[in-house]
C-alpha positions as CSV (number, residue, x, y, z in Angstrom):
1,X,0.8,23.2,1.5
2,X,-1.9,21.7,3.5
3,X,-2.4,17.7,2.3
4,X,-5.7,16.8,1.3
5,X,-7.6,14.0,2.5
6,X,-8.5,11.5,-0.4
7,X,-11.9,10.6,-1.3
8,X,-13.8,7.3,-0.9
9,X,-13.3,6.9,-4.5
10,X,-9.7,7.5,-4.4
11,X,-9.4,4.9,-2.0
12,X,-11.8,2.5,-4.5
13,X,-9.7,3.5,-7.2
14,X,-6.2,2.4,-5.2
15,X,-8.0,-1.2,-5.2
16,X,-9.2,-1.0,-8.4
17,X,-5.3,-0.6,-9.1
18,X,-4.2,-3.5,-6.7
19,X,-7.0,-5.9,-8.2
20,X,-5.9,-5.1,-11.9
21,X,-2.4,-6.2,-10.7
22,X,-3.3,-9.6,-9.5
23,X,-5.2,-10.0,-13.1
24,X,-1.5,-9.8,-15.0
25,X,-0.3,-12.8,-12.7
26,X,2.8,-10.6,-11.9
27,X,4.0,-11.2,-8.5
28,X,6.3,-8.1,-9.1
29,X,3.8,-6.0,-10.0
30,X,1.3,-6.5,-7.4
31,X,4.3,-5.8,-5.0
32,X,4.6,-2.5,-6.9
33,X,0.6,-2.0,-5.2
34,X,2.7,-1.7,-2.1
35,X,4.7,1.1,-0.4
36,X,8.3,0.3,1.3
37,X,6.9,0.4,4.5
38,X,3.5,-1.8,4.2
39,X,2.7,-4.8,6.7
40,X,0.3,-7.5,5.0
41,X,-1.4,-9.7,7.2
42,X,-2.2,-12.2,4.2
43,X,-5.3,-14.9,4.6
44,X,-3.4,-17.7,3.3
45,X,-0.2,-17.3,5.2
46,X,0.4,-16.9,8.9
47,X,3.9,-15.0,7.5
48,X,3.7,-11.3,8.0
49,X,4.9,-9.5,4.6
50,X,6.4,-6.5,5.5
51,X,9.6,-6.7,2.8
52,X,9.3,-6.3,-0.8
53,X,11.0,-9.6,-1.0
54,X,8.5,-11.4,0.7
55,X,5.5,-9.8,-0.7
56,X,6.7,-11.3,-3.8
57,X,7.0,-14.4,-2.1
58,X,3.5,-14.5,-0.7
59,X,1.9,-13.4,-4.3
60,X,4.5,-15.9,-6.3
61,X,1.9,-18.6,-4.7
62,X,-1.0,-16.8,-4.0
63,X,-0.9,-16.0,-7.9
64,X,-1.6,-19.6,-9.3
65,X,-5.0,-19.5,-7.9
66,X,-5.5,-16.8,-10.4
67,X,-7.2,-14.3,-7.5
68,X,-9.7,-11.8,-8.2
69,X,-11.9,-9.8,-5.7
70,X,-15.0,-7.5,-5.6
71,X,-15.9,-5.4,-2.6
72,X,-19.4,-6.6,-1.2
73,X,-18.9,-4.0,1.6
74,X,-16.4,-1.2,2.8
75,X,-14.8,1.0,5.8
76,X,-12.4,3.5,4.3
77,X,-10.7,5.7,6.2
78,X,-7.4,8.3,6.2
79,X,-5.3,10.1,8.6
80,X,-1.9,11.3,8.0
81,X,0.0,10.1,4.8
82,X,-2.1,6.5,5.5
83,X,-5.1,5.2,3.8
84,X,-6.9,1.9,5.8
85,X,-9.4,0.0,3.4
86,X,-11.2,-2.3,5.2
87,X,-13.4,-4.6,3.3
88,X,-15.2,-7.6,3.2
89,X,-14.2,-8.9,-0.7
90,X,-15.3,-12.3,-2.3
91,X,-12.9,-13.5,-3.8
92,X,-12.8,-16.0,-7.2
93,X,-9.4,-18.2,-6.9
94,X,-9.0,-21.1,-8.8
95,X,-7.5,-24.4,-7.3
96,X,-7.8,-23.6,-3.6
């Protein structure tokens, strides 16, 4: 069965998803956003999270500035088993 390529909308919807996970404040479940074999490149940490462990860690502190985002503007893209978002959010986080 030939896989499909997913829609610009699926791809909003995936960060609609992650977004709604940093709302509950949950460090686990914003790690759940993540497959086993994602790489973050966070913006406040020069630590590469590419463990479930440490995406915890990263979101653990990350998480008290209560972080919210909205896409202002957008580059979506898939290829094989991989979607790329690339986006330009503003973000609202508290005590920074």
């Amino acid at each position: 069965m030939p896989i499909q390529a997913i829609t610009r909308s699926q791809v909003r919807g995936l960060f609609n998803l992650w977004n709604d996970a940093l709302a509950t404040l949950d460090s686990e479940k914003v790690a759940d956003r993540y497959s086993k074999c994602a790489v973050l490149l966070p913006t406040l940490s020069n630590i590469p999270r590419n463990t479930r462990e440490l995406l915890i860690d990263y979101f653990n502190t990350l998480l008290l500035k209560k972080p919210q985002a909205v896409i202002l503007s957008e580059t979506s893209g898939s290829g094989f088993r991989i979607v790329a978002l690339s986006a330009t959010p503003v973000s609202k986080i508290e005590n920074l």
